[in-house]
N, C-alpha and C positions, 0 to 999 in steps of 0.2 A: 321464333321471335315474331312480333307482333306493331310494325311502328301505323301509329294510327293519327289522320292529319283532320281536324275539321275547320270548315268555313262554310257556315252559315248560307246557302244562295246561291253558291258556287255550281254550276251547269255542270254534268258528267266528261262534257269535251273537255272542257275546262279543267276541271281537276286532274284527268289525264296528262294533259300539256304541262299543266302551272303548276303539279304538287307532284304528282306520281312519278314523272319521266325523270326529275332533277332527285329525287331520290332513288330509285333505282339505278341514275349514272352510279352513284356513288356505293351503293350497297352491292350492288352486283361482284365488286373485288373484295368482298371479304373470304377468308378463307374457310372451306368445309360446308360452303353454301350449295346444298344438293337440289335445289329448288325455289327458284323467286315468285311468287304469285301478287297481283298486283291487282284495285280494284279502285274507279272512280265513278262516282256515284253524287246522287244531288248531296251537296252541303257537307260532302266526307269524299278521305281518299286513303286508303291501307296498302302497305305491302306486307307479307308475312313473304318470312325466311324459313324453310326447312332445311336442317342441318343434316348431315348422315349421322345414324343411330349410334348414341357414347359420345359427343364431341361434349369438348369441357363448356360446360354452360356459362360458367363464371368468364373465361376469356372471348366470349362470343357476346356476350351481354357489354361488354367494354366495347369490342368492335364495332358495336351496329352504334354504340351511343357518339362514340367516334363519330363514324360515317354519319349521321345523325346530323349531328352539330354543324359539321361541313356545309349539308346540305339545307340545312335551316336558312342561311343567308339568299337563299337563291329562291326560296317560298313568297308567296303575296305579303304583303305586309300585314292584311286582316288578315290570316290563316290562323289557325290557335297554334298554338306552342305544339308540335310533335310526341302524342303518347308513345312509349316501348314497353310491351307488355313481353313477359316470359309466358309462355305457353307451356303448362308442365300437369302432366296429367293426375302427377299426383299430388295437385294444387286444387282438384277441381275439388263443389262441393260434396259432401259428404251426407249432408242433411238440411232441407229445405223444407222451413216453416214457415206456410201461408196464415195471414189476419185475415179475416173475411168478416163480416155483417153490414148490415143497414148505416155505416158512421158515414163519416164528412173522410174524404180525402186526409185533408188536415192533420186528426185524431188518428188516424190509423199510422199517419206518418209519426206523428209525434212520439206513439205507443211502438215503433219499429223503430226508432230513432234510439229508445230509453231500452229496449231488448238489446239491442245490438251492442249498447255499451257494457251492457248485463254479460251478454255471451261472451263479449272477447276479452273480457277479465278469465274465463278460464284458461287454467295454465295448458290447453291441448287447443285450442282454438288459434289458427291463424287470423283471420280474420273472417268477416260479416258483411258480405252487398247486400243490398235490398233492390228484389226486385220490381218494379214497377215506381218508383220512387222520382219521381220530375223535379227539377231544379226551378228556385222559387224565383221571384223575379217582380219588379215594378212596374206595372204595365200604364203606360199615362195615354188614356184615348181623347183622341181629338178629334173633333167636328170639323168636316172641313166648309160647314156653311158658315159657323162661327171664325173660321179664318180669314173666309172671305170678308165675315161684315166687321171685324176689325184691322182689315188691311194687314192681315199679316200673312207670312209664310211660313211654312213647315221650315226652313233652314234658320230662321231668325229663332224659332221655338227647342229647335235641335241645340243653336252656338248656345243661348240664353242659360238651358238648363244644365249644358256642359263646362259653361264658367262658372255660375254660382253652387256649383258640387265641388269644389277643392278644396282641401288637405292644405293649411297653410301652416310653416314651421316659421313662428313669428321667431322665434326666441326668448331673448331674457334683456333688459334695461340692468347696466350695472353704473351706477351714477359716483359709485368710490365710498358715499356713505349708506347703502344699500343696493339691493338684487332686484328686481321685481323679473317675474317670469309673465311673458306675455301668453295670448291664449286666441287666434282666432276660429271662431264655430264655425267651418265655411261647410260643415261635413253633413249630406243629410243623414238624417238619426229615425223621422216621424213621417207618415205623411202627412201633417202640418205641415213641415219645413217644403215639401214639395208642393201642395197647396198655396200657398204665400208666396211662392217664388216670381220674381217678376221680370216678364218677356218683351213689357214696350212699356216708354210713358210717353205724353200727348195730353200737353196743355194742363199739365199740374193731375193729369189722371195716370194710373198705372194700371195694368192689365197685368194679371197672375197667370199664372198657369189653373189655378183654379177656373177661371173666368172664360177658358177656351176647353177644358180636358175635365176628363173626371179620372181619379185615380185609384190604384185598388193593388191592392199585395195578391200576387195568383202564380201561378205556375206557367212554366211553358208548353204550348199548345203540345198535346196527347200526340204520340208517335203510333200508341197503341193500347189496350188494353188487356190486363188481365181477370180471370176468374177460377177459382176454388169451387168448385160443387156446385157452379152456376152462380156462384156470388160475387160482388167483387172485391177484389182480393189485393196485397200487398205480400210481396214472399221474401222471406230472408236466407238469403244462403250462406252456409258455416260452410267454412275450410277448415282443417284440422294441420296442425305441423307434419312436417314430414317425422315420421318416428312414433307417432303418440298413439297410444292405444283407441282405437276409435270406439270400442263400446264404450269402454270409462268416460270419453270425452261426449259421447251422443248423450250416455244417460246422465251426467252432470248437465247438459245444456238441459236435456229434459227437464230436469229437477228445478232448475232457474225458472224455464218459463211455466211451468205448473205453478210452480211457487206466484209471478206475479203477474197470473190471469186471475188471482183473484181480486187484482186491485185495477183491472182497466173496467172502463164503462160497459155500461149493461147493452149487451146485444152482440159484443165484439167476440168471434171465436175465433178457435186456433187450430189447425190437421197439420201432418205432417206427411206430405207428396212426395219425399224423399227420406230413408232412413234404411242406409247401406248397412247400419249394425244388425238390421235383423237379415239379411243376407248372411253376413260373415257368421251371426250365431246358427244360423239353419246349417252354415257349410261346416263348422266345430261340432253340431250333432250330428252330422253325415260323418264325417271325420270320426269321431267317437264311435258309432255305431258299426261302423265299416272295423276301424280297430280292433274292436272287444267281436266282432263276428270273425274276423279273421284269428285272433284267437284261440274262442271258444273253437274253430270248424279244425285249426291245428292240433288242439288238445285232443279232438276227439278224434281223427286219421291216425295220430302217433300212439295214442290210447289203447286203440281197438288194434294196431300193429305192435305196440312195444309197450305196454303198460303207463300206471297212473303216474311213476315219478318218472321216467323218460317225455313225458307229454307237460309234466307244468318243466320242465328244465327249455324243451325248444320252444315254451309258450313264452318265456321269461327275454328272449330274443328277441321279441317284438316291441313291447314297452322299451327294456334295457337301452336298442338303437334306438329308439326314437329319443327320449329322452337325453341320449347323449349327442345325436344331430340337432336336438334345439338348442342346447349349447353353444355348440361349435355355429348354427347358421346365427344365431344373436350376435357372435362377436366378429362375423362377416358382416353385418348391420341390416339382414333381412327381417322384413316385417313378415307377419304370419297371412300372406295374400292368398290368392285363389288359385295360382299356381303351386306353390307351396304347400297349400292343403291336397291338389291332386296330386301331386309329387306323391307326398306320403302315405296318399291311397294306392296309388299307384304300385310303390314298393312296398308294400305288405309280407305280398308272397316272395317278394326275394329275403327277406331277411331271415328266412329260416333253414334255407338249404345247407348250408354249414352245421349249423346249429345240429340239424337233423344227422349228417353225414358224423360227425363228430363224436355224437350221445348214442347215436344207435350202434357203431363199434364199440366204444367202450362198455355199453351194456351186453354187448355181447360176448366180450372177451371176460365179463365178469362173470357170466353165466359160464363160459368155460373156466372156471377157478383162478382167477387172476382177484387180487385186494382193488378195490375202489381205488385208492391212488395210483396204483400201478397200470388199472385199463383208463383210468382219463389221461393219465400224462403218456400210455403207448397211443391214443387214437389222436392226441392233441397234436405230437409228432407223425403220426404216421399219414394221417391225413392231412396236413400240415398243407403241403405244395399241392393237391391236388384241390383244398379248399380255397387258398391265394391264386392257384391259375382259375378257377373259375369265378371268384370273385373278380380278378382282373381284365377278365376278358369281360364281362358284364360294363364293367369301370369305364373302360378303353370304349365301349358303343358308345358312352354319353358322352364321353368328355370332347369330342371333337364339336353337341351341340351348344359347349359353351362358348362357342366363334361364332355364333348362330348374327349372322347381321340383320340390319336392318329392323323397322318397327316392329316386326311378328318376333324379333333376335331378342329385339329388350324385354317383349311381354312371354317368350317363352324360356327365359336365360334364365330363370329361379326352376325349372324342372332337370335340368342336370347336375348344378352344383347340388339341390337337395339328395337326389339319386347319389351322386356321389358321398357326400357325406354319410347318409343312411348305410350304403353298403360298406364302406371305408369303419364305421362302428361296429355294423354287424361281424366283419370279419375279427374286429377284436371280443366282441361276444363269443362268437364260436372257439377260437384259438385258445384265449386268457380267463376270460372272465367263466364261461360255463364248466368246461372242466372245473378251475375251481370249485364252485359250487356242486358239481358232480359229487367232489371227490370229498368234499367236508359233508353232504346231506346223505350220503348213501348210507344205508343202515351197516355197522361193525357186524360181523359175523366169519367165523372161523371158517375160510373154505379148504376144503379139502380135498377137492378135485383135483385133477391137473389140468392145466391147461393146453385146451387141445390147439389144432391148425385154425387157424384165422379164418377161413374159407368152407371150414365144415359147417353144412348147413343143419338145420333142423328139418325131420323127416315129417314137414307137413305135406297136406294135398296139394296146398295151391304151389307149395316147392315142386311137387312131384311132377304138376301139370303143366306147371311151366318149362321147367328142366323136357319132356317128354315134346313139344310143338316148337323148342328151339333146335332141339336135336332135328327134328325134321325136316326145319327149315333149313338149317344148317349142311344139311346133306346137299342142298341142289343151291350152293349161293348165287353164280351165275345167274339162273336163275330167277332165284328171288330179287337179284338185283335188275334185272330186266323188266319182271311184273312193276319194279317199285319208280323204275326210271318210265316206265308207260304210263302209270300212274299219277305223275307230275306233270308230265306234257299234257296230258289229257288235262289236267286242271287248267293247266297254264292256257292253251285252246279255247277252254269252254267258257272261262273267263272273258274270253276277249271277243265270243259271240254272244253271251249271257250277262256279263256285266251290264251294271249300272250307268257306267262314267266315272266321270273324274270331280270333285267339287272338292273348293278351297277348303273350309270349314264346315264342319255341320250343323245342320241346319235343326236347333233343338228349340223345344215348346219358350216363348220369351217373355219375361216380366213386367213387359209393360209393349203399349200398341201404340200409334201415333196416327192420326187423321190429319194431312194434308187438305188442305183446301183452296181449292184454284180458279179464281172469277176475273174477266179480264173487264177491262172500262177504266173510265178516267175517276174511279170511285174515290171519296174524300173517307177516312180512318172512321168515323163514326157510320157510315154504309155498309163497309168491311165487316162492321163490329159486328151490324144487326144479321147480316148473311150467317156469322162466326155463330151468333147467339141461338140463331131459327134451327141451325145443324145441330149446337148442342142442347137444347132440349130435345130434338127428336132423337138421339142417340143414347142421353143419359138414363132412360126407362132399363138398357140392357143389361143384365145380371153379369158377372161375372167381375166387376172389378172394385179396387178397394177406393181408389181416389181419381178425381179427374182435375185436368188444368188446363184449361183453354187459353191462348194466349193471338189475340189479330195484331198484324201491322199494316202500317204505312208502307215501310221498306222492308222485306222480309230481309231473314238469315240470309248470308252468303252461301250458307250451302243448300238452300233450296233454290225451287226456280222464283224468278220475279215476279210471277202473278200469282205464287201464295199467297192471301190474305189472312191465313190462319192455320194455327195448328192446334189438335187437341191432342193431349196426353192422358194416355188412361194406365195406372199402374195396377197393376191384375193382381186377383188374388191367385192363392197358392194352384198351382196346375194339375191337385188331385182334385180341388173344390169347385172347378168351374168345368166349363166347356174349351175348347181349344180353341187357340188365337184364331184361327183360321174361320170357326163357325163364327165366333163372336162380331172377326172383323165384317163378317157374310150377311149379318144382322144388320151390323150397322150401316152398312150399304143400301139392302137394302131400304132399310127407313128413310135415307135420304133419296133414294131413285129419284122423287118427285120434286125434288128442290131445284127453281131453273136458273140456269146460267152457272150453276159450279159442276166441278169434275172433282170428286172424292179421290185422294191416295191416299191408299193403307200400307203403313209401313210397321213392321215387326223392331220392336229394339234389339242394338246389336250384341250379340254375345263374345264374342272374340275382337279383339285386334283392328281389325278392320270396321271400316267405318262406310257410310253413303249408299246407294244403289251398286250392285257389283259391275252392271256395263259401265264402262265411263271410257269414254275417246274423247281427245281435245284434236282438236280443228286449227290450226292458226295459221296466217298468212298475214300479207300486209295490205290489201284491197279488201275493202270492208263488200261490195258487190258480190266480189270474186267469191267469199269467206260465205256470205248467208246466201249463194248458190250452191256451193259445194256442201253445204248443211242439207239444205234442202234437199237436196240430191243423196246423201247416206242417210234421212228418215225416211226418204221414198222408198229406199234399198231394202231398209229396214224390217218397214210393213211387208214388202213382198217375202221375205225371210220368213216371218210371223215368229210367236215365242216370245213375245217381248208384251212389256205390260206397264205403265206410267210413264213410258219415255220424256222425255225432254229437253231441251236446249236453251242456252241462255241467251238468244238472240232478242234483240229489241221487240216488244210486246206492240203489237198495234194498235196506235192510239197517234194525241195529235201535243206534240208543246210548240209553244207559244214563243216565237221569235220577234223581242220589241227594237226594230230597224232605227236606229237613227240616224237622218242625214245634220252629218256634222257640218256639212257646208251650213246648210239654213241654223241648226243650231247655235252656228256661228255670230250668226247675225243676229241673233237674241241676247247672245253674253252670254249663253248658256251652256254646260258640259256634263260629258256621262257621266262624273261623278253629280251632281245634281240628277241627273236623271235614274242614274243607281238610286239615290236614296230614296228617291220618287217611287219609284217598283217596290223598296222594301217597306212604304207604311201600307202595302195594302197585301205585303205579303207574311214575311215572321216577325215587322217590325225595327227597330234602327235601334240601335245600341249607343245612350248619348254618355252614359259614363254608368258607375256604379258605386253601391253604399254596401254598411257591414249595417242590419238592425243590431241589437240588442239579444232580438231571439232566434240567432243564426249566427253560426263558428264561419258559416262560411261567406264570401263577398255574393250580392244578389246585383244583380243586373238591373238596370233603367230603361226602360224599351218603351218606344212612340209608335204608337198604330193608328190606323183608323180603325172604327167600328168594324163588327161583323158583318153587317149590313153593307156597307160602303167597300169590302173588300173583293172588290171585282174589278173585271177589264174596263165595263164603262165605266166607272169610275177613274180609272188610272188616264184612261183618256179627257178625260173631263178636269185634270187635275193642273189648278193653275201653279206656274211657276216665277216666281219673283228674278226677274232680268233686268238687264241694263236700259231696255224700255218698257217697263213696268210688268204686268202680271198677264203673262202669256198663258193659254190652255196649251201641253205638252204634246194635245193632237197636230201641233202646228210644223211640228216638227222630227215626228215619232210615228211610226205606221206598226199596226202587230201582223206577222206572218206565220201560218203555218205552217208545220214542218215535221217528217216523221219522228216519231217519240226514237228519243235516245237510249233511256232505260240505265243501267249500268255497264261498264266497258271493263270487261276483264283481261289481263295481259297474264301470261305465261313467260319467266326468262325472256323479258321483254320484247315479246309479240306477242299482237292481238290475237288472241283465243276464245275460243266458241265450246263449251263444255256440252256434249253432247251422255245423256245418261240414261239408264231403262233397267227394272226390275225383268224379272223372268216369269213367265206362268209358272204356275202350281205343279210341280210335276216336270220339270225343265231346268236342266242343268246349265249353270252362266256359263261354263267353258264349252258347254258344245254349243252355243250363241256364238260367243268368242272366236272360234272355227270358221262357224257360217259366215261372219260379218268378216272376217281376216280373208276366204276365198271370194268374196265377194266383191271386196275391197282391190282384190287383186287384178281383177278385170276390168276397173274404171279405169279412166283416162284423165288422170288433175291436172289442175295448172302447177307447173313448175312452183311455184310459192308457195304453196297447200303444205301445213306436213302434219301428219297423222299418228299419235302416238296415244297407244292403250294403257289405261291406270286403271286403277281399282284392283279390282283382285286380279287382275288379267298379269299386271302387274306384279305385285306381292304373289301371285300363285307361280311365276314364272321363278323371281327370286327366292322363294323358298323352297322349290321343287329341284334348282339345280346346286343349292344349298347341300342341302340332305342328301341329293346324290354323291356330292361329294366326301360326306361327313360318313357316309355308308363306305365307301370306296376305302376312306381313311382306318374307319374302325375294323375292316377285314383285316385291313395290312397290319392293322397294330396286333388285331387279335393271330394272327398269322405268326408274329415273332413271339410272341409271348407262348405258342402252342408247340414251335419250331425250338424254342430254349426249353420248354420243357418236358417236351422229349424229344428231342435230338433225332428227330424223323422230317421229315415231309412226309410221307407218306398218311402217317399217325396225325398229322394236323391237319392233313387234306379231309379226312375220315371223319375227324371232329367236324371241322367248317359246316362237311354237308348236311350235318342236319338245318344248316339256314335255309338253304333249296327245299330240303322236305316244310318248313315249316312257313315258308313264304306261302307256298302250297296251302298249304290249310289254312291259311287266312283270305287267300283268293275265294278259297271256297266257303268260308264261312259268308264272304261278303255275298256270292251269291246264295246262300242260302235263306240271308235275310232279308236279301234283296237291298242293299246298302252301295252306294258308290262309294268310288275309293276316295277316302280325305287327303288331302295332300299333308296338311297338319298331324291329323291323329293317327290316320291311315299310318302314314309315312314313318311316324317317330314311334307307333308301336312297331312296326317291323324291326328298323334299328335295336329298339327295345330289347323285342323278341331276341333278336339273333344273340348278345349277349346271355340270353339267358337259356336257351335251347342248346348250347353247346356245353353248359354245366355237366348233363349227364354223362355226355359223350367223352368229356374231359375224366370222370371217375373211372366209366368202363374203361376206359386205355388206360389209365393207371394200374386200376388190380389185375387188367391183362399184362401189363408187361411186371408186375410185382411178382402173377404166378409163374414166369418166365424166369424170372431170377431165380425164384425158391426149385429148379429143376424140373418143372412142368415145360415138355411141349410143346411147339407154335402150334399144335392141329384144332381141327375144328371143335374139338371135342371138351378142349381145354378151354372154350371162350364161354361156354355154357356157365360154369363157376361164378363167374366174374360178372356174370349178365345177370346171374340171380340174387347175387349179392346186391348188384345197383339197383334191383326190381325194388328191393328189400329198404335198400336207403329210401330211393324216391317214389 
């Protein structure tokens, strides 16, 4: 949640005190509030609420508006009405259409205005912002030479203009023999009516507002600027509802504005810098292709092992679950996301091991003379518990990650209910549905064999050769069990001198790049722009990408530093077609080496979960000195550390504001008061707000603002500025001094106290968590002030929470798989047996990592292990069954008798 306060003028100290503090008393006691962050800044002040991951958003949306309300009464009286936004990720947009050419402001708005009603008629469309879009306004300028030589004053032209702007509800005359409805126009409508308006009379002459101002319909002064391909631009962004198909809804918007760009003015074009459906279609052909290759590679192993109709019967398993998991996740109310799609990549190869276990008995018992109905319904029973214990012990690894907490919990909670679902179907594929279809497609023919022992093999080679090096091994198990336990340590060792590390998420090629750009000085928005504009034509020459979106501010993002002046966004093309983020960004660097006074950051867009630079430590205390030394002191620490790359902090920028003193004693003695002298500062700075009108060609209410000129909008000026008192018309130097003062910049609070956001990317080649290490030993050695307190976010954070997560969920899925192994064969021993193949196979993923030189994911790493183990203990789960099956039928515990059993499972899997 998101409450947002603005006031126009309002100093950063000030908003702190007078907006921020009186609402955060009150929001701070709401319940499931896991995080208060708090920001005061020129002319704005926000808190955002982070709730823990699943809280009901519907009674938290009441709460804050609640709390809200409360604390409205305790705001300035100018503050504007307190915005509450919902922050919901699956609100943001979906598809962002920029207007670009040669037009007027105006026109581009007008033609964004008439799209935007366009789009949100369709029935998938939440809604339409426009970006870059300024709110319109009545700007009335006034000379202040012509105030002087008609004796007037800025507050006489302020009351003037704000009485003769009212709204008057006359009524109605009812005289008993008629109604008349009365009608006063007190409303402006024209600038005529503003013009004609009159401010003094004097001797039978009246003075207009004409006659001191000129007036003109305009916007309000630019915060920033945007551009499209170097152009400038206007950007609309669609939301879609929660639910609705978003290619249907992309290509319907599409269709709209194709449809009428043929009727805007000549020159105006239109790109699309955002268009998440051709992601989602690239990931349904990866999906599809992955599918039918998984498939085809089953058809052809079960083919070349058990012929043409045993290979489409377990190929029939793959399609069959999935089809009936897209069922059952629709009416769970899951959309087809990027989890969901790797889900079902993911479980591919488990949907067949039943299947395979299931067809390849029965075809084998058919080949020993048993009828089609008789070998599908003995393999459907007989393998029955040993495909449900392996199915369930797969089950039992996921299901503990659907308690998976926190942000990473919500964005990876759709890969086990789908896993689960997919195998919960496949089991009834193997069990019901294939047999059936075995036992109806199998060709009728009179068999006349008999049918032999279940376990009798065929006298091929690789039977012969296998039976022949288990026997051998077999002889010396001790032994082999010694070699296989060296084995493991030894991985487990080499690992831990050859490994990579540890990192959160993996760091994969990304689809779009971001240029930071960072100049400091007391620069005015149109300075910013031209620095923004000189970088991006030197950048825009580099091949590799499909659109660019440059955007400068005044006040940058909250989540960048404050001497951002700009960001450019480059959305890349496909990353077999180009060069790699990394060259590209190396390009663009260097073309700008030579541009003075900025510092270029390259930042890769994010692919997972997590969000920002991955260092992040926040600083807080309550001594602001104390605070930006101890800063100072962990980037000193820092640099010595080295590895680190775009650090920064959000401590106050060096530069100088302007503190206008006044002695209210002397003020006094003019009749004078800060609110006169307030109003005084604001015509030379955004202007005074003396009331407001509705035109004609505007839904919504437009503002009446008094300024001076552009020219006139300076200190000397303000000092030179006479003011009308109780002994006439004083200059405001008489009573007002200006003082410099270090720049204040924006004041961020943390669960209310002041914090210092300390942040840093990592080199090329450098793991965040072995930073994290170094700066935590590091750390350990200083000596703070008692009020200091120091606390790691970012992934340091979330890496911590999901690593002891998983360890847990691992811990949980042993135990469950442990009973479920324990009840189905009534051993420990027999389930101890099973388990270990998780030790053997952890093994071989350590190893595999070193052999690619990969460090361990905590995410991927992490949740294929779990994974894995579920699914490594399947084989292990058959061998003990047809071993203790040949135990029943009068077969021997000896070595010799495990041989059978092992060739048979060779045979399945």
């Amino acid at each position: 949640m998101y409450v947002s306060i603005a006031f126009d003028g309002i100093s950063p100290d000030d908003a702190v005190r007078l907006m921020v503090r009186p609402m955060e008393k009150e929001l701070k006691s709401i319940e499931g509030v896991k995080e208060m962050r708090s920001v005061g800044s020129e002319g704005h002040a926000s808190v955002t609420l982070e709730f823990d991951a699943g809280f009901d958003s519907d009674k938290a949306l009441q709460d804050v508006r609640e709390k809200v309300d409360i604390a409205k009464s305790k705001l300035p009286e100018d503050a504007e009405e307190p915005q509450i936004h919902e922050v919901n990720v699956a609100l943001f947009p979906v598809l962002n259409i920029a207007l670009a050419g040669p037009l007027s402001e105006r026109v581009k708005l007008k033609v964004a205005k008439d799209l935007k009603d366009e789009i949100e008629g369709v029935a998938g469309v939440l809604e339409v912002d426009i970006g870059g879009e300024r709110e319109e306004l009545m700007e009335i300028i006034i000379e202040p030479q012509l105030l002087e030589s008609y004796e007037l004053d800025f507050q006489t032209v302020l009351d003037s203009v704000a009485r003769n702007n009212q709204l008057v509800a006359a009524g109605a005359v009812d005289t008993g023999s008629g109604r008349q409805v009365l009608k006063v126009p007190g409303v402006v409508s024209e600038l005529e009516d503003m013009l004609n308006m009159p401010v003094k009379s004097s001797a039978g002459t009246v003075v207009t507002v004409g006659d001191i101002a000129t007036i003109r319909k305009t916007y309000k002064d630019p915060q920033g600027f945007a551009r499209v391909g170097g152009g400038d631009a206007m950007v609309l962004e669609v939301k879609k509802k929660v639910g609705a198909n978003i290619i249907d809804t992309i290509q319907e918007v599409q269709t709209i504005v194709a449809e009428h760009s043929t009727l805007w003015p000549q020159g105006l074009e239109y790109s699309y810098i955002l268009d998440q459906s051709t992601q989602i279609k690239s990931m349904l052909r990866d999906l599809m292709n992955n599918v039918l290759s998984g498939i085809i590679l089953v058809m052809v192993v079960v083919l070349a092992a058990m012929g043409l109709r045993t290979s489409l019967l377990v190929g029939l398993a793959i399609p069959g679950s999935f089809l009936a998991s897209m069922m059952v996740l629709n009416l769970m109310g899951f959309t087809l996301n990027i989890v969901v799609l790797f889900s079902l990549i993911l479980v591919v190869g488990m949907l067949v091991d039943g299947a395979i276990v299931v067809t390849e008995l029965a075809e084998r018992r058919m080949s020993q003379g048993l009828s089609a109905r008789e070998s599908f319904r003995y393999a459907a029973s007989r393998m029955a518990w040993p495909v449900i214990a392996g199915t369930a012990t797969t089950l039992v690894v996921f299901m503990p990650l659907m308690f998976w907490p926190g942000v990473i919990g919500e964005f990876m909670k759709y890969l086990p209910a789908t896993v689960v679902v997919c195998l919960t179907a496949s089991l009834f594929m193997a069990l019901i549905f294939l047999p059936v279809l075995g036992a109806v497609s199998a060709r009728r023919k009179q068999n006349t064999a008999q049918a032999s022992d279940e376990y009798e093999l065929p006298e091929t080679a690789v039977n012969k050769a296998y039976v022949k090096i288990m026997s051998r091994i077999l002889r010396y198990p001790l032994v082999t069990l010694f070699v296989a336990l060296i084995a493991i340590s030894s991985s487990y060792v080499a690992y831990g001198v050859f490994g990579k590390g540890v990192e959160f998420f993996p760091d994969v090629e990304p689809e779009m790049v971001l240029l930071n750009i960072h100049a400091r000085g007391d620069l005015s928005v149109y300075e910013k722009d031209a620095i923004l504009r000189d970088v991006e034509q030197r950048v825009m020459p580099v091949e590799g990408y499909k659109s660019v979106y440059a955007r400068s501010y005044n006040a940058p993002p909250t989540d960048v530093a404050e001497d951002v002046i700009g960001i450019i966004q480059f959305q890349l093309d496909d990353w077999d077609k180009r060069a790699t983020a990394n060259e590209i960004l190396a390009e663009m660097k260097a073309r700008t080496a030579d541009v003075p006074g900025i510092i270029l950051e390259t930042r890769k867009g994010e692919n997972g979960p997590s969000s920002g630079k991955p260092i992040k430590l926040l600083v807080s205390g309550y001594d602001n000195e104390v605070l930006y030394r101890t800063v100072a002191d962990i980037r000193e620490m820092m640099n010595g550390i080295g590895g680190f790359k775009d650090a920064e902090d959000d401590r106050p920028l060096p530069g100088i504001d302007w503190e206008i003193d006044v002695d209210r004693e002397e003020a006094g003695r003019y009749g004078a008061s800060i609110a006169l002298v307030g109003q005084a500062v604001q015509l030379i700075t955004n202007g005074v707000k003396v009331t407001d009108y509705r035109p004609e060609t505007s839904d919504d209410e437009v503002d009446i603002m008094i300024r001076f000129p552009a020219d006139k909008r300076n200190l000397d000026q303000l000092m030179q500025l006479q003011l009308s008192t109780s002994v006439g018309m004083v200059p405001m130097s008489n009573f007002v001094t200006l003082k410099p003062s270090p720049k204040t910049g924006s004041l961020k609070r943390v669960d209310s106290r002041r914090t210092i956001t300390i942040q840093a990317d990592v080199q090329e080649g450098v793991l965040a968590n072995d930073q994290v290490l170094a700066m935590q030993a590091a750390l350990a050695k200083y000596d703070f002030d008692p009020q200091i307190k120091l606390t790691f976010k970012g992934e340091d954070e979330q890496q911590k929470e999901t690593g002891d997560f998983l360890v847990s969920a691992f811990g949980t899925a042993l135990f469950l798989m442990a009973l479920i192994l324990v009840t189905q064969f009534n051993s420990l021993y027999q389930a101890g047996l099973v388990l270990s193949a998780i030790v053997f196979s952890t093994a071989g993923v350590l190893i595999g990592l070193m052999v690619t030189g990969q460090p361990f994911g905590i995410v991927m790493v992490g949740v294929g292990i779990i994974a894995l183990a579920g699914i490594v203990v399947n084989n292990n789960i058959v061998l003990i069954d047809c071993y203790n099956d040949l135990r029943r039928n009068g077969y021997s515990p000896l070595m010799r008798h495990c041989i059978p059993a092992v060739c048979v499972c060779v045979r399945w899997y």
